[in-house]
C-alpha positions as CSV (number, residue, x, y, z in Angstrom):
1,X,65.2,123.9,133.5
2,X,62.4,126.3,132.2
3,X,61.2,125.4,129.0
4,X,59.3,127.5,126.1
5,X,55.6,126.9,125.5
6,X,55.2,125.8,121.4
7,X,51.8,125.0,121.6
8,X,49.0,125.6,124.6
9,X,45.6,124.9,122.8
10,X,42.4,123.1,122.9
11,X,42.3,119.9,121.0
12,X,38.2,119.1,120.1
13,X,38.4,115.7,118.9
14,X,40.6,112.9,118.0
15,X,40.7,113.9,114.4
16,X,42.3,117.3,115.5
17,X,44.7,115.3,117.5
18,X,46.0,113.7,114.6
19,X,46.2,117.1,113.0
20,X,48.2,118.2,115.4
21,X,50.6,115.2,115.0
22,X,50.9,116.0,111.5
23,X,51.9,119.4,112.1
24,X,54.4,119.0,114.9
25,X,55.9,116.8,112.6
26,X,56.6,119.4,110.2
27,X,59.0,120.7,112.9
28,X,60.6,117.6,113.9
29,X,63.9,116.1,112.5
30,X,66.7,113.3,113.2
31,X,67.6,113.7,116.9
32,X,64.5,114.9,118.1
33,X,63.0,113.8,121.1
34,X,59.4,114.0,122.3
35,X,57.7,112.8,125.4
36,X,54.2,112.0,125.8
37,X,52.4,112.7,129.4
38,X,48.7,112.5,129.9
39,X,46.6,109.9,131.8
40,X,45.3,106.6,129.7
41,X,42.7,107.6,126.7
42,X,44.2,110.9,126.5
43,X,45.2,110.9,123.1
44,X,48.9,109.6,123.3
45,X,49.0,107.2,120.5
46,X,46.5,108.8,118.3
47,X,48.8,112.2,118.4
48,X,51.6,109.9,117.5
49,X,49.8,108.3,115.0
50,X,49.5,111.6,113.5
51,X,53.2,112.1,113.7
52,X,53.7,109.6,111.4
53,X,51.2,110.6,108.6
54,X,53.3,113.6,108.6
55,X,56.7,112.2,108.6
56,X,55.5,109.9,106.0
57,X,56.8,106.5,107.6
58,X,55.1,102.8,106.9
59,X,52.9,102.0,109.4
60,X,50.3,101.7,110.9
61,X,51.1,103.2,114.3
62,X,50.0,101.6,116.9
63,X,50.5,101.5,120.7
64,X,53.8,99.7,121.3
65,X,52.9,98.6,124.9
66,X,53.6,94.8,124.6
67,X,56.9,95.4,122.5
68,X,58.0,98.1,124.1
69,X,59.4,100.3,121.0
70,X,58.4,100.2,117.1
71,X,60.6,101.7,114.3
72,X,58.6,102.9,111.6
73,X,61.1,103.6,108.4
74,X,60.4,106.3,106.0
75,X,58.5,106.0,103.2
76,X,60.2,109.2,101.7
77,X,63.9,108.6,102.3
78,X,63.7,111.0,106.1
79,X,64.3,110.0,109.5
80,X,62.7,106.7,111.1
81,X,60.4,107.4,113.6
82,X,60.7,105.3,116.9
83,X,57.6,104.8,118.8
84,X,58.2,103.6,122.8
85,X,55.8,103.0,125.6
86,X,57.6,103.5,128.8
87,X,54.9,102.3,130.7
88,X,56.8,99.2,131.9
89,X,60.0,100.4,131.7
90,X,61.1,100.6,135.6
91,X,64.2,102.9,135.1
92,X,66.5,104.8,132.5
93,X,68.7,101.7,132.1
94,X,66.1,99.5,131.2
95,X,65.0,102.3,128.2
96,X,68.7,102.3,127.5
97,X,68.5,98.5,127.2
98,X,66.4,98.9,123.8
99,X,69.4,100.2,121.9
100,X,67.3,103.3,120.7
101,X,69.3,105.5,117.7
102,X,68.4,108.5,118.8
103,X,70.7,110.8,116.8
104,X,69.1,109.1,113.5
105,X,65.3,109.1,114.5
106,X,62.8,110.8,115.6
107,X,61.6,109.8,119.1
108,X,58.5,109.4,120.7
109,X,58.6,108.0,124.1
110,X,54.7,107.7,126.0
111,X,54.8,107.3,129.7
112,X,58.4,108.0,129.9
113,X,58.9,111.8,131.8
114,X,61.0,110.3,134.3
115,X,63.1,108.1,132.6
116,X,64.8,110.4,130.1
117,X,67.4,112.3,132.1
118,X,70.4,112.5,130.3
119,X,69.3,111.0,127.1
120,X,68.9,114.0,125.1
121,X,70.2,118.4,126.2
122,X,66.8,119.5,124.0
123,X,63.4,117.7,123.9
124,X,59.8,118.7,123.4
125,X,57.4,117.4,126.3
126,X,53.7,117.3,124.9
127,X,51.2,117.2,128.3
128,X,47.7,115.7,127.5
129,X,44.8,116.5,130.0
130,X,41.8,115.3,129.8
131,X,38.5,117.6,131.1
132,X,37.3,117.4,134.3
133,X,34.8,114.9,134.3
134,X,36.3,112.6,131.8
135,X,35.8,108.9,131.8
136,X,38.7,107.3,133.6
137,X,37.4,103.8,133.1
138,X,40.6,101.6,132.5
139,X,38.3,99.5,131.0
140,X,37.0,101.9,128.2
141,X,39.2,104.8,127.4
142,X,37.9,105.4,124.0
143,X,34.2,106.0,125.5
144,X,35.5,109.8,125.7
145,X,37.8,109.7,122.6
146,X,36.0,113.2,121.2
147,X,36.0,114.5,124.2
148,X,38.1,117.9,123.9
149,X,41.7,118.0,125.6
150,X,44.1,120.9,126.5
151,X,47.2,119.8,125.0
152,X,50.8,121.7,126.2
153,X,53.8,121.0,123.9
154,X,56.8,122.4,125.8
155,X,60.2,123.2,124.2
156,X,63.7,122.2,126.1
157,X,67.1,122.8,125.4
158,X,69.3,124.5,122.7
159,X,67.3,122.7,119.7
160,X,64.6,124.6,120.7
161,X,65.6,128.3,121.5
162,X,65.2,129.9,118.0
């Protein structure tokens, strides 16, 4: 399935990720779906951080990596946001496992590109990539936090064809 290109820009620091969370929030709703790819230290958490400033849900975010999924509720009376790191996750049944309302929240599933299939006919697939060059140190991913990244949000499905 060919998707449509929403965004396809150049993000400078971490600060501008976190922009950019804010403002795709402003276009997602209840049901929606969006999955993180890029490698670790791209910007993942930070960009969903930024999605929940602007959905306005208690937080803090943070990387759900040892609990697998957060729910952050509203502060404003809109949709939860769910926060999952796939990472661990070993198949589709296993993310089913977590009981996940996604037709009442808004989604964000990190690491999980191949584990969705079936979950959802529209979703938005945001691709992180970090410059040529860029630290890949396990052991320090943050040492290249400001470093710029290209970031690709992709649109999929019905939800998205307007």
């Amino acid at each position: 399935m060919s998707g449509r290109v929403l965004v396809d820009r150049t993000v400078a620091t971490s600060d501008d990720m976190h922009a950019l969370g804010i403002e795709l929030a402003q276009l997602l709703r209840a049901g929606d779906l969006l999955v993180l790819t890029g490698p670790l230290g791209a910007g993942k958490t930070t960009l969903t951080r930024g999605i929940g400033d602007g959905l306005q849900v208690r937080g803090p975010v943070t990387s759900p990596t040892f609990v697998l999924a957060r729910t952050h509720p509203s502060l404003v009376g809109g949709s939860p946001l769910v926060h999952v790191d796939a990472y661990r996750l070993s198949s589709a049944l296993e993310l089913d496992d977590l009981d996940i309302d996604f037709a009442r929240s808004v989604v964000v599933v990190e690491w999980g590109g191949e584990m969705l299939d079936g979950v959802a006919e529209s979703w938005l697939e945001a691709e992180i990539v970090r410059p040529t060059g860029a630290s890949e140190s396990a052991t320090d991913p943050a040492s290249d936090a400001d470093e710029p990244r290209a970031v690709t949000v992709t649109a999929f499905g019905p939800r998205w064809e307007s």
